[in-house]
VEXRO-584494 format. One line per field, with one value per atom (N, C-alpha, C, O): x, y, z negated; residue in one letter. Coordinates in nm, 3 decimals, always signed. Each point is the difference from the previous one (the first is absolute). Layout:
residues N
u = c(X, ...)
v = c(Y, ...)
w = c(Z, ...)
code = c(A, ...)
END
This chain:
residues 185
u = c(+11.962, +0.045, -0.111, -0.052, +0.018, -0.093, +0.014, +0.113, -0.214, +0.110, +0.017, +0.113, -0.151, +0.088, +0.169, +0.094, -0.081, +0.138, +0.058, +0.115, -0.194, +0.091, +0.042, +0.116, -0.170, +0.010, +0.097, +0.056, -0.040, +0.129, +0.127, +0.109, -0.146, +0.135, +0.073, +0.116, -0.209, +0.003, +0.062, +0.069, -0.128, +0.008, +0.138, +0.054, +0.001, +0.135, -0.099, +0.055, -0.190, -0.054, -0.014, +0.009, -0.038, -0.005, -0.098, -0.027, -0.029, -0.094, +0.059, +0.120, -0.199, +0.062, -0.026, +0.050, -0.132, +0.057, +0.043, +0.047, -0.039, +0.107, +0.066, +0.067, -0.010, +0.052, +0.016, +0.088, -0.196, -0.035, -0.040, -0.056, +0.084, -0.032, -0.109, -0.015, -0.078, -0.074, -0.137, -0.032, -0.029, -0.145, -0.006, -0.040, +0.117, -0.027, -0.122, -0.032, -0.051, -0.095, -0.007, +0.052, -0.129, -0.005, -0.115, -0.107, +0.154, -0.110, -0.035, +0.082, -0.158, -0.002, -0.079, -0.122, +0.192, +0.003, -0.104, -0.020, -0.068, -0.111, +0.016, +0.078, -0.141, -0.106, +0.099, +0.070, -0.071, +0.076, -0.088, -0.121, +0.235, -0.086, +0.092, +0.042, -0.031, +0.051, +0.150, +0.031, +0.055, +0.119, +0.119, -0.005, +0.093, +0.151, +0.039, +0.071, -0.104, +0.037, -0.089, +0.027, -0.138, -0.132, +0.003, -0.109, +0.214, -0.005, +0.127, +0.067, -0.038, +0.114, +0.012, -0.082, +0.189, -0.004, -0.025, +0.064, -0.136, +0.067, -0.053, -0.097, +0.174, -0.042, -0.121, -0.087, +0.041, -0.107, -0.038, -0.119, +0.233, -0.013, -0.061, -0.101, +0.230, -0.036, -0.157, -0.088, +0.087, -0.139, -0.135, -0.115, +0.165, -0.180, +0.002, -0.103, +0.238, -0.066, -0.010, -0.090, +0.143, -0.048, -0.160, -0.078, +0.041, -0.164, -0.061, -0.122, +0.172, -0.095, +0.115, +0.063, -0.057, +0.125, -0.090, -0.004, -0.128, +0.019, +0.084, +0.031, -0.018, +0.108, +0.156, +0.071, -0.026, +0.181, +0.038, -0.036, +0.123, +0.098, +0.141, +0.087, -0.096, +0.147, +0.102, +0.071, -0.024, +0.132, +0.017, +0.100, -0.207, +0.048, +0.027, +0.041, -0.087, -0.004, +0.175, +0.026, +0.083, +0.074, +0.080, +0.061, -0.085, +0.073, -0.030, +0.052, -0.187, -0.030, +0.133, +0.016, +0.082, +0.150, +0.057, +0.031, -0.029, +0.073, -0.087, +0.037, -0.172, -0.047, -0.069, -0.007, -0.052, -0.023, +0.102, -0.008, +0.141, +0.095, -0.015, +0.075, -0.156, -0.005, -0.007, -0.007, +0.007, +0.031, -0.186, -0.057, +0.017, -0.145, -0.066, +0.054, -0.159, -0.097, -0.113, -0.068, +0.034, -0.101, +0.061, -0.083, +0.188, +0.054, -0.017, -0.099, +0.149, +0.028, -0.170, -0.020, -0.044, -0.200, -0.029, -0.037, +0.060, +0.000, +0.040, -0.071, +0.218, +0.103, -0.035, +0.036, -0.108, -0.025, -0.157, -0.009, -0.109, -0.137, +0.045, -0.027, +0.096, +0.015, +0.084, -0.024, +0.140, +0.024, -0.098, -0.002, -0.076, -0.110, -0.078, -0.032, -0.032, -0.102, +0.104, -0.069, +0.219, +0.074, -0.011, -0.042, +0.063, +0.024, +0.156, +0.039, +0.034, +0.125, +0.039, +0.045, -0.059, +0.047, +0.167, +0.054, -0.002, +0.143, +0.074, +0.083, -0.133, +0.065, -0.134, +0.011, -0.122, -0.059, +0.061, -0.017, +0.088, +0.092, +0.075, +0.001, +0.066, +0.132, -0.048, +0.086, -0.212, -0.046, -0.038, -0.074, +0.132, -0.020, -0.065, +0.041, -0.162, -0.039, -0.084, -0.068, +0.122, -0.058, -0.182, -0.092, +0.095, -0.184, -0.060, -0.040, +0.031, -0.102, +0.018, -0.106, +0.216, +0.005, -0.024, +0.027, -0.053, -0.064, -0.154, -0.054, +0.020, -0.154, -0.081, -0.108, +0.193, +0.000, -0.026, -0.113, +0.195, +0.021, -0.087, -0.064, +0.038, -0.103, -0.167, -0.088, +0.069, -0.160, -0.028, -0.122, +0.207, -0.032, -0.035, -0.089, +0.120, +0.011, -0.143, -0.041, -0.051, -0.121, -0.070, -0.058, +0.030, -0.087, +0.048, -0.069, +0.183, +0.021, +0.000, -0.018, +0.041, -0.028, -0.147, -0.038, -0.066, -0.127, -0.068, -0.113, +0.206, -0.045, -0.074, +0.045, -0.179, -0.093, +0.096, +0.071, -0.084, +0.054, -0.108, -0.100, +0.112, -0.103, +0.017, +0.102, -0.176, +0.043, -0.100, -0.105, +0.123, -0.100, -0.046, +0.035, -0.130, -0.071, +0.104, -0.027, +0.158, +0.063, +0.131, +0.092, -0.115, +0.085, +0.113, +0.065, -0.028, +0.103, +0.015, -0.083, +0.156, +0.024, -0.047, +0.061, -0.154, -0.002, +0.059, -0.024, +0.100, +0.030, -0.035, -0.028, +0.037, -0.041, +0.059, +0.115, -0.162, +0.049, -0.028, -0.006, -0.022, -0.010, -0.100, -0.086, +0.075, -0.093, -0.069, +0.066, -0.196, -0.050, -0.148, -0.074, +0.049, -0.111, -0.143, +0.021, -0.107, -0.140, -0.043, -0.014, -0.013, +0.014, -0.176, -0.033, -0.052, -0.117, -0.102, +0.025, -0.136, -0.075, -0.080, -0.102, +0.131, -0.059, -0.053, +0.071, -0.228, -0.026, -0.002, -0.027, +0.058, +0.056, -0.109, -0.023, -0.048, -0.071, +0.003, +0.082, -0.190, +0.000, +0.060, +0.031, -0.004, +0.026, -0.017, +0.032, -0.078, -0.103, +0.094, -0.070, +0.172, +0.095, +0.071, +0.019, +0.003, +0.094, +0.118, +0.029, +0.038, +0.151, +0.022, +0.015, -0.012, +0.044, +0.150, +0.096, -0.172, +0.164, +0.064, -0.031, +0.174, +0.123, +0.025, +0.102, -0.159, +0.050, +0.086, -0.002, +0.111, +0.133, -0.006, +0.020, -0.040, -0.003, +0.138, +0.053, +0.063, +0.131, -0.033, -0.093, +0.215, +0.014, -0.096, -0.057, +0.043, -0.117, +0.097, +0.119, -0.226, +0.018, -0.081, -0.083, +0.162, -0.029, -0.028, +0.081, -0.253, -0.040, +0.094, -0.009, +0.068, +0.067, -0.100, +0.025, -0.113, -0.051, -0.138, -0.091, +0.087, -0.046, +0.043, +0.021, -0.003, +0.096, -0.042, +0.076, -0.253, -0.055, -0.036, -0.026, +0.034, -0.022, +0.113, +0.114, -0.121, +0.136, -0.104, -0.119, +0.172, -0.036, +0.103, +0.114, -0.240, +0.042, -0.078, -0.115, +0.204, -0.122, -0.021, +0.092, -0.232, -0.081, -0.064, -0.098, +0.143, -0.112, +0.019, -0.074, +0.189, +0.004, -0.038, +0.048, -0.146, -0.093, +0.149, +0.108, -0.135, +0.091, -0.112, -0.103, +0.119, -0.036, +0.075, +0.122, -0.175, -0.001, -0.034, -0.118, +0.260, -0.081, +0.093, +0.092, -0.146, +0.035, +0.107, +0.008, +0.071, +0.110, -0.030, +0.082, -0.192, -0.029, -0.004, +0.029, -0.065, -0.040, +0.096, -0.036, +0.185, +0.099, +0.131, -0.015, +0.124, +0.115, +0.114, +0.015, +0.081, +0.071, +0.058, +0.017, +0.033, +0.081, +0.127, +0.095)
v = c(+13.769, -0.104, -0.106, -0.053, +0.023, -0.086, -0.172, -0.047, -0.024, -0.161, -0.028, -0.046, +0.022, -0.010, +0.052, -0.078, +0.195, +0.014, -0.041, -0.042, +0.055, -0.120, -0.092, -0.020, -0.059, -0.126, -0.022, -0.108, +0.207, -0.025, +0.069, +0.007, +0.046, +0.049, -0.119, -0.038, -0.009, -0.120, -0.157, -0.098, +0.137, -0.118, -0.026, -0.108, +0.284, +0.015, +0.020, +0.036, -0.064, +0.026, -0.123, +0.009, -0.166, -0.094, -0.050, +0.050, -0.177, -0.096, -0.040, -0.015, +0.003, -0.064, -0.133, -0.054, +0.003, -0.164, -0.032, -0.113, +0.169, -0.105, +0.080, -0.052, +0.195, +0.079, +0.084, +0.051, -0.070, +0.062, +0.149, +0.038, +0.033, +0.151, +0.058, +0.119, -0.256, +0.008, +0.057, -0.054, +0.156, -0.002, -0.035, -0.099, +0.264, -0.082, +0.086, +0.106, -0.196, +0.035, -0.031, -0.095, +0.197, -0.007, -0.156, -0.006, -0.098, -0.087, -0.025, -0.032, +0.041, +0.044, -0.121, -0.015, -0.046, -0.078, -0.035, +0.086, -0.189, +0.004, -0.056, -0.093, +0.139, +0.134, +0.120, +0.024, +0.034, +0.159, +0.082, -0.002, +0.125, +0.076, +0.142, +0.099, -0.115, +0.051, +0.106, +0.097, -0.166, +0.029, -0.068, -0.092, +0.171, -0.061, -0.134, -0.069, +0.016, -0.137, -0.081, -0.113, +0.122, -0.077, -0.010, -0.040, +0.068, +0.053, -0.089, -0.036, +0.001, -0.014, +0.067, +0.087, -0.118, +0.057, -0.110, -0.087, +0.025, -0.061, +0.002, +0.068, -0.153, +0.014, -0.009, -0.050, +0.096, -0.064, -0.149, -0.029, -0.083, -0.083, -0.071, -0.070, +0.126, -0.081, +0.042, -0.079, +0.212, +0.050, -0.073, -0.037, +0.041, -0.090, -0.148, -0.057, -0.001, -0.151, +0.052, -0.055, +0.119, +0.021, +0.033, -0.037, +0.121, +0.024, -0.113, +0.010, -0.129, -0.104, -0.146, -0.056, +0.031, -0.151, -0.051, -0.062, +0.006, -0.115, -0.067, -0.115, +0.206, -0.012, +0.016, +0.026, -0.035, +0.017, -0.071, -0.111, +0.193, -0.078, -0.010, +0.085, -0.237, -0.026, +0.025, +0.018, -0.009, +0.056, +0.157, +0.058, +0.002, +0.145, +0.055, +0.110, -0.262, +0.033, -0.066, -0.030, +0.011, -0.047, +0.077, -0.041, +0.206, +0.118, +0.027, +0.087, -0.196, -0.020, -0.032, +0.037, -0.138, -0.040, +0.119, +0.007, +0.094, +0.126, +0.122, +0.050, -0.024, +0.092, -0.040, +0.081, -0.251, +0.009, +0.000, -0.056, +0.114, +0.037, +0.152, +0.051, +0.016, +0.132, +0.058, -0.084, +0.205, +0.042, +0.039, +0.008, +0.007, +0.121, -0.125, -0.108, +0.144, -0.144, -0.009, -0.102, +0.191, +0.012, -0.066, -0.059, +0.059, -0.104, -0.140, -0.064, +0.023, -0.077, -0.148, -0.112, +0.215, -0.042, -0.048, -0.115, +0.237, -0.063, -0.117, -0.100, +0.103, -0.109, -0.187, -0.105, +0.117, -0.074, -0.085, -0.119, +0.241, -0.015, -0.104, -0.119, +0.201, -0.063, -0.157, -0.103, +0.132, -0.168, -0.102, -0.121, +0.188, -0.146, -0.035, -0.117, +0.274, -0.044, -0.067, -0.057, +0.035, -0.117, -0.102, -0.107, +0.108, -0.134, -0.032, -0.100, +0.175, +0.048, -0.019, +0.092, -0.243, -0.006, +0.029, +0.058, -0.089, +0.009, +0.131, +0.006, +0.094, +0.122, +0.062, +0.094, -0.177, +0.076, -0.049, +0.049, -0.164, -0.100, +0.075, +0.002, +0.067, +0.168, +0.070, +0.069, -0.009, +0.132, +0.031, -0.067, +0.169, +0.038, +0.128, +0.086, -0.069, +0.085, +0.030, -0.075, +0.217, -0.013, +0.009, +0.045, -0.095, -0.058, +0.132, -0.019, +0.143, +0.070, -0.008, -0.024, +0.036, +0.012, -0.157, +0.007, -0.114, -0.100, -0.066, -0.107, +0.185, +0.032, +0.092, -0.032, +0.156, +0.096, -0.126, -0.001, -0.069, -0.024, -0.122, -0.015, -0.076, -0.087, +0.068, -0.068, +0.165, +0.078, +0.001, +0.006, -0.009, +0.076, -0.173, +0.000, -0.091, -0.129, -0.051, -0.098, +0.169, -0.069, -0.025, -0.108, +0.166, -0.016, -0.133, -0.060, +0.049, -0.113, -0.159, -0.113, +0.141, -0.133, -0.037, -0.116, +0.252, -0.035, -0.007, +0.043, -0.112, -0.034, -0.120, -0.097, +0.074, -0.067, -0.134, +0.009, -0.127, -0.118, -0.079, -0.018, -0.018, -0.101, -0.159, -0.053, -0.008, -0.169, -0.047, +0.055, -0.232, -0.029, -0.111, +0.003, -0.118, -0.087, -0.069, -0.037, +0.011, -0.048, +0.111, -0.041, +0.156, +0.054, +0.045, +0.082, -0.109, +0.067, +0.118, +0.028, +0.049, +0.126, +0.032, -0.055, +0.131, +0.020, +0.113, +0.102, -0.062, +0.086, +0.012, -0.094, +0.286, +0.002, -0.053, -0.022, -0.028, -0.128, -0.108, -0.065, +0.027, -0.153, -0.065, +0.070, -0.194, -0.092, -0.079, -0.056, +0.058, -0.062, -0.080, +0.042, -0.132, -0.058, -0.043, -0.020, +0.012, -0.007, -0.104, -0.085, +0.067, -0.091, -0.087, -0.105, +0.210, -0.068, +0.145, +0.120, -0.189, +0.026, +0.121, -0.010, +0.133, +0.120, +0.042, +0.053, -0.035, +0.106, +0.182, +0.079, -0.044, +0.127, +0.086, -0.003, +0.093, +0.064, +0.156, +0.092, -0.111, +0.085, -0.047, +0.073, -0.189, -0.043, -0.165, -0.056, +0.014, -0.063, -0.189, -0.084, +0.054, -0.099, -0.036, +0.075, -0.190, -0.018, -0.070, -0.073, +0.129, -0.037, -0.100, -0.010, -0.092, -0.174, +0.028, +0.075, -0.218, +0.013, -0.093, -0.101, +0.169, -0.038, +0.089, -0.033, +0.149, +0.101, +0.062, +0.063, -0.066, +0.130, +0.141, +0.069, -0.049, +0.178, +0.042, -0.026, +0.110, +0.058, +0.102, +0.068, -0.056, +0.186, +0.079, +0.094, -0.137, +0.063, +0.085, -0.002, +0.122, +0.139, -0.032, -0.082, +0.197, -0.019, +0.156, +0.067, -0.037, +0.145, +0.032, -0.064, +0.143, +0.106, +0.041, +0.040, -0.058, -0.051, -0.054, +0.065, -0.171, -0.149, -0.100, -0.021, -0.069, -0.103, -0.141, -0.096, +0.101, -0.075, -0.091, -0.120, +0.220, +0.042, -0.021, +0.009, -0.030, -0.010, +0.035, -0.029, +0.085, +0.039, -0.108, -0.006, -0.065, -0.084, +0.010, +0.041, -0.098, -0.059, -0.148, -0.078, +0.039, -0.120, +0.018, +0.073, -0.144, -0.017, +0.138, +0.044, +0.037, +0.099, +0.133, +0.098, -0.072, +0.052, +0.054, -0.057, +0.169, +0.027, -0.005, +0.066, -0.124, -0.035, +0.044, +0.005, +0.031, -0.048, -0.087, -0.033, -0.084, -0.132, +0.044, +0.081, -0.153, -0.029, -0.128, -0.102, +0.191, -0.081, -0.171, -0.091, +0.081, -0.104, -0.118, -0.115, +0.155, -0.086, -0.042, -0.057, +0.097, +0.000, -0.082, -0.022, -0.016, -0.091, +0.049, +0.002, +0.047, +0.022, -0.075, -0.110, +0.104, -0.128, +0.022, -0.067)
w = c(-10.809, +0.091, +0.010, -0.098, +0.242, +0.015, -0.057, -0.008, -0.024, -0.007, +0.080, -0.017, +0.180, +0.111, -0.027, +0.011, -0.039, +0.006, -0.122, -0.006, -0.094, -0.119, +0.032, -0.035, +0.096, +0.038, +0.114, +0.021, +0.044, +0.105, -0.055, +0.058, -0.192, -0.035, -0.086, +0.014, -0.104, -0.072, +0.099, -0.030, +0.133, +0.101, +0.080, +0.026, +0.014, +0.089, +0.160, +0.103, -0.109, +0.133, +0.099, +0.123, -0.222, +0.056, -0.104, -0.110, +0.179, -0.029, -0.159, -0.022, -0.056, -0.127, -0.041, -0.098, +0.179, +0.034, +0.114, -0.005, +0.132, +0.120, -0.023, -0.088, +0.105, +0.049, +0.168, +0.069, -0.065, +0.152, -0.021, -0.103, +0.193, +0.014, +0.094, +0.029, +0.025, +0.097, -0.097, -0.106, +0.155, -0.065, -0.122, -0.061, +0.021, -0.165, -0.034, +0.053, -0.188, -0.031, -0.158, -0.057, +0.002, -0.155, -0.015, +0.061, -0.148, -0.073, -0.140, -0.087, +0.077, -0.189, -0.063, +0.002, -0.045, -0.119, -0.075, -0.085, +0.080, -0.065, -0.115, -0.019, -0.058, -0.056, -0.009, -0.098, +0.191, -0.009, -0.013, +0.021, -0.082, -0.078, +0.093, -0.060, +0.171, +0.109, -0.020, +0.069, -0.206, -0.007, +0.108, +0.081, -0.115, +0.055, -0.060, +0.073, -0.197, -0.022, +0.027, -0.044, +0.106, +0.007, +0.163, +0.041, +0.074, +0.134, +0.013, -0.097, +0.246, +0.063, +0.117, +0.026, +0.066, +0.117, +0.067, -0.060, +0.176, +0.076, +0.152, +0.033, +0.062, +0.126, +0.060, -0.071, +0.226, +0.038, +0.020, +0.016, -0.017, +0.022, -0.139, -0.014, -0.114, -0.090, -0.072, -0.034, +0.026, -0.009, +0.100, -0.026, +0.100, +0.060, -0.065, -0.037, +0.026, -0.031, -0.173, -0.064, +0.018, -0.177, +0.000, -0.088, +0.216, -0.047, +0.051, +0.000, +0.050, +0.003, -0.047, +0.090, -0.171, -0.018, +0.032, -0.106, +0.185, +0.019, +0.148, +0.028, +0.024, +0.128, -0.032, +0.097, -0.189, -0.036, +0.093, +0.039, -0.002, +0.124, -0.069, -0.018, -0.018, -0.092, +0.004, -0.099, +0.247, +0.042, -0.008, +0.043, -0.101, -0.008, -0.122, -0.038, -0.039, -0.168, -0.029, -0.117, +0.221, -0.068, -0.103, -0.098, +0.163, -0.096, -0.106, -0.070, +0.030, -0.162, -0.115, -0.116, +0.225, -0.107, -0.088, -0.119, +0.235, -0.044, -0.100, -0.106, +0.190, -0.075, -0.153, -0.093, +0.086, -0.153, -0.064, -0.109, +0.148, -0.142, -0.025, -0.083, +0.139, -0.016, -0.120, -0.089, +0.049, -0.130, -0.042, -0.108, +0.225, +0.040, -0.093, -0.021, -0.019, -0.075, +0.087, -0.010, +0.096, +0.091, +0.131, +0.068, -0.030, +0.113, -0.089, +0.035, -0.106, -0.105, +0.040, +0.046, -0.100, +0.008, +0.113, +0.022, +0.090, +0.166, +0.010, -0.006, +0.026, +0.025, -0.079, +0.052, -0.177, -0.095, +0.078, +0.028, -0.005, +0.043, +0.145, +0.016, +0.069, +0.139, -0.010, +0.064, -0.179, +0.008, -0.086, +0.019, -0.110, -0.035, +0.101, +0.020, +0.099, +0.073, +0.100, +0.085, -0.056, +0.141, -0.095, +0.046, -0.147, -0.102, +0.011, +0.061, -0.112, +0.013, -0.121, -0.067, +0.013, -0.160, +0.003, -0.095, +0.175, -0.004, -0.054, -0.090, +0.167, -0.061, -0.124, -0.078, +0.096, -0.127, -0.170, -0.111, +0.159, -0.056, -0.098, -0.123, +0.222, -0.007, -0.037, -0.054, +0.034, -0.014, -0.153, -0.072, +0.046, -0.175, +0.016, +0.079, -0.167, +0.003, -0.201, -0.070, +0.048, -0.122, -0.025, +0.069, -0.168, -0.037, +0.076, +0.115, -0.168, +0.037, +0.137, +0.056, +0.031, +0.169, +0.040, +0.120, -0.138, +0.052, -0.071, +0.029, -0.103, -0.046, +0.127, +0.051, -0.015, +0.080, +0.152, +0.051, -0.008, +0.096, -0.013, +0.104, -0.192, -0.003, +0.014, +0.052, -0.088, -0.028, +0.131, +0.018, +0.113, +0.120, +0.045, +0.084, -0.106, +0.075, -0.032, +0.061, -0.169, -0.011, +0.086, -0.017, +0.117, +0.086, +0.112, +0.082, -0.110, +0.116, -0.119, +0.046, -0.196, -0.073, +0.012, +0.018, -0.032, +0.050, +0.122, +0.025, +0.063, +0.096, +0.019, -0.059, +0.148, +0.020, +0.060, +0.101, -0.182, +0.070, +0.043, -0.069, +0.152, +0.094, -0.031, +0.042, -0.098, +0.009, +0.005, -0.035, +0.107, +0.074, -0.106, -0.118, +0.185, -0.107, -0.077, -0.114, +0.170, -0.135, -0.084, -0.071, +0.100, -0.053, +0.064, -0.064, +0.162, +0.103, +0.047, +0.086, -0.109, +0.054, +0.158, +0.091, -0.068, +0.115, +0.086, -0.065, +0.197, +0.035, +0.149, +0.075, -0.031, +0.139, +0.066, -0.035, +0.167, +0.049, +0.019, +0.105, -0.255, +0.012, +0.062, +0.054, -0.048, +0.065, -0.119, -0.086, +0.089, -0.085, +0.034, +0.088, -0.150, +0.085, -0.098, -0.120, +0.152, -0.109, -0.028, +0.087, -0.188, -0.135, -0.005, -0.054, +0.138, +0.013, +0.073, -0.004, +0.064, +0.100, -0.010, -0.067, +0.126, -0.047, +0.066, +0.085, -0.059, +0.038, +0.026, -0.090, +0.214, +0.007, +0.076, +0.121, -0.232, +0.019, +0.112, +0.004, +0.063, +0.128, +0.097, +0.094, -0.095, +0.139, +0.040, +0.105, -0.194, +0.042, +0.027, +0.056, -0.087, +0.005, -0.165, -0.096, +0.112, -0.136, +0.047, +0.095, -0.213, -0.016, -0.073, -0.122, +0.236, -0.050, -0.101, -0.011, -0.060, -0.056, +0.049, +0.063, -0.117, +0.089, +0.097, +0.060, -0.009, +0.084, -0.036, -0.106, +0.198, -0.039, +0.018, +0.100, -0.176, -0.030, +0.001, -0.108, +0.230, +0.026, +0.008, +0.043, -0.109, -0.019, -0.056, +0.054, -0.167, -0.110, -0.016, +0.030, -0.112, -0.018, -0.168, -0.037, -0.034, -0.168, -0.088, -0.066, +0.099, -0.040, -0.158, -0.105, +0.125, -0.140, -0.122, -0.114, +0.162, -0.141, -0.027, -0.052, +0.087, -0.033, +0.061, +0.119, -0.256, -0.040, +0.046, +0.012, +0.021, -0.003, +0.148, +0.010, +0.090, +0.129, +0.111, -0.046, +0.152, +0.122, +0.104, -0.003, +0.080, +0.173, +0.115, +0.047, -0.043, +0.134, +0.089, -0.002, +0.123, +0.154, +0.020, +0.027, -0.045, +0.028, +0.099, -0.004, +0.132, +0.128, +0.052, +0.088, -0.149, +0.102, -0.061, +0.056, -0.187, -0.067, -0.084, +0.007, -0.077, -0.122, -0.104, +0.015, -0.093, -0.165, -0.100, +0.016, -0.125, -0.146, -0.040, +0.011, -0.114, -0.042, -0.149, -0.012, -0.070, -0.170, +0.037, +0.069, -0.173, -0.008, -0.083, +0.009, -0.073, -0.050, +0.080, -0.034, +0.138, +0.101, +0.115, +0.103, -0.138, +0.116, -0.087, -0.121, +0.184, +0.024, +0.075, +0.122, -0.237, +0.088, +0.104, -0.051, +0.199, +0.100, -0.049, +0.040)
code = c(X, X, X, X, X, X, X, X, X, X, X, X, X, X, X, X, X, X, X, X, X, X, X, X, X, X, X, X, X, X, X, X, X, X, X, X, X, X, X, X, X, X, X, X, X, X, X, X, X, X, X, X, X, X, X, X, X, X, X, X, X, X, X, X, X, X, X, X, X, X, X, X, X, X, X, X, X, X, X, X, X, X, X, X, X, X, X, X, X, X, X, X, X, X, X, X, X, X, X, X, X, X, X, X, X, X, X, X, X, X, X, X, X, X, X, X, X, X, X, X, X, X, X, X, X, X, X, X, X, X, X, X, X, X, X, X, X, X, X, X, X, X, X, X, X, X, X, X, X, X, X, X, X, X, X, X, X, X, X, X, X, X, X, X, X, X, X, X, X, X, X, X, X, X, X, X, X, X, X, X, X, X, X, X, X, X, X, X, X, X, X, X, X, X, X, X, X, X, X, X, X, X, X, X, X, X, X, X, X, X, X, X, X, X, X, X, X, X, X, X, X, X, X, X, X, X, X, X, X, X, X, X, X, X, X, X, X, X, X, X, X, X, X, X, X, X, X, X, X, X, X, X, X, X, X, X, X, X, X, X, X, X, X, X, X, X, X, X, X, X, X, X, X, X, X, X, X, X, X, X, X, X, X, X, X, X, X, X, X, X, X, X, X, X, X, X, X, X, X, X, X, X, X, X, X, X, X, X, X, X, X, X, X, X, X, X, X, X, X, X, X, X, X, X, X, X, X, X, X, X, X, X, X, X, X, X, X, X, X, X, X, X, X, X, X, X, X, X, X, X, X, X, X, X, X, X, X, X, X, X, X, X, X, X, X, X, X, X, X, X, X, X, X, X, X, X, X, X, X, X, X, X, X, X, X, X, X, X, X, X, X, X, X, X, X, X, X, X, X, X, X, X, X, X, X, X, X, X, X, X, X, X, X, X, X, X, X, X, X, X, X, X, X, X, X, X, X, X, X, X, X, X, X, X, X, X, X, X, X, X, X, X, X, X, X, X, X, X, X, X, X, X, X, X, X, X, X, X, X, X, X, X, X, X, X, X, X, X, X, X, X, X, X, X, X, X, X, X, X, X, X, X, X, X, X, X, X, X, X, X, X, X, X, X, X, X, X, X, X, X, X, X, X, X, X, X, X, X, X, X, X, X, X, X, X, X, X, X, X, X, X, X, X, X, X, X, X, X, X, X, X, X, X, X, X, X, X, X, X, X, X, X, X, X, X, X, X, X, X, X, X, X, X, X, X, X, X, X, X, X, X, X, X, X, X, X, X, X, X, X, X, X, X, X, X, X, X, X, X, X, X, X, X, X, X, X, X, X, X, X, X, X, X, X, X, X, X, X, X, X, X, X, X, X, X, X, X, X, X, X, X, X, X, X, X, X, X, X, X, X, X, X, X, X, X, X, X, X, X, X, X, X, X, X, X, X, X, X, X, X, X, X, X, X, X, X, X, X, X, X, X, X, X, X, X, X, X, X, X, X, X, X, X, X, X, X, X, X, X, X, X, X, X, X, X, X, X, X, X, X, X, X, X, X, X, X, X, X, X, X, X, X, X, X, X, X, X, X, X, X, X, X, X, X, X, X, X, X, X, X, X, X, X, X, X, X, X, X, X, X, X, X, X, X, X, X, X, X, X, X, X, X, X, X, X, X, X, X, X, X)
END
């Protein structure tokens, strides 16, 4: 028996966190070791935003209430990962899980605790989006103009990995400037 069909026998032939029967697809559990307890089933929907959380669309995670009571420990991990990354203390509040299955379900979240935070000359969190403005007079190489300070830099963009750095437009130009040198507005 394939784990595809384990998994829908195990499942009843629905999603094992919303319960949808649309496009179901095997997702396996990281660090799997490509067993039936290391796998879930679930939909196409919930499957595309699991291979990327940083897009969770909150309202689809509300069937988290129901499925982290599951018996599965591999729904269990899912259900657990997706409410730290909404910030869903409320039902993570509720949620019991024994040591080894939330060791399990914490190991997978590393990569988003080491995520690159951006802060500017005094320490402020920076995010995409924001508006921020320069702290003093820079010359910006290859093109031949500088960036007075006090210019508002909107809708900076924040490279994934460096911490140090933001992508803005000055005069029209897209740049790289050091965060040393910026404020958040």
């Amino acid at each position: 028996m394939s784990l595809e069909e384990k998994l829908n026998t195990r499942s009843g032939g629905v999603c094992e966190l919303c319960g949808s029967t649309d496009d179901l697809k095997v997702y396996e559990v990281n660090p799997s070791d490509g067993s039936v307890d290391k796998a879930i089933l679930t939909c196409g929907k919930c499957n595309e935003q699991l291979q990327d959380m940083s897009n969770l669309d909150e309202t689809h995670w509300f069937c988290l209430n129901d499925s982290m009571w599951s018996e599965v420990d591999a729904v269990k991990v899912v259900a657990y990962r997706v409410l730290k990354t909404l910030k869903n203390q409320d039902l993570l509040d509720m949620m019991y899980l024994e040591d080894d299955v939330k060791a399990w379900a914490e190991e997978g979240l590393f990569e988003e605790e080491n995520k690159v935070i951006h802060k500017d000359s005094n320490g402020v969190t920076l995010s995409a989006g924001d508006t921020v403005s320069i702290i003093k007079d820079l010359d910006v190489k290859g093109t031949g103009f500088t960036a007075k300070r006090g210019t508002a830099v909107r809708n900076i963009s924040l490279p994934h990995d460096d911490a140090e750095h933001i992508e803005g437009r000055v005069n029209g130009v897209k740049i790289m400037i050091l965060t040393k040198y910026l404020k958040k507005v």
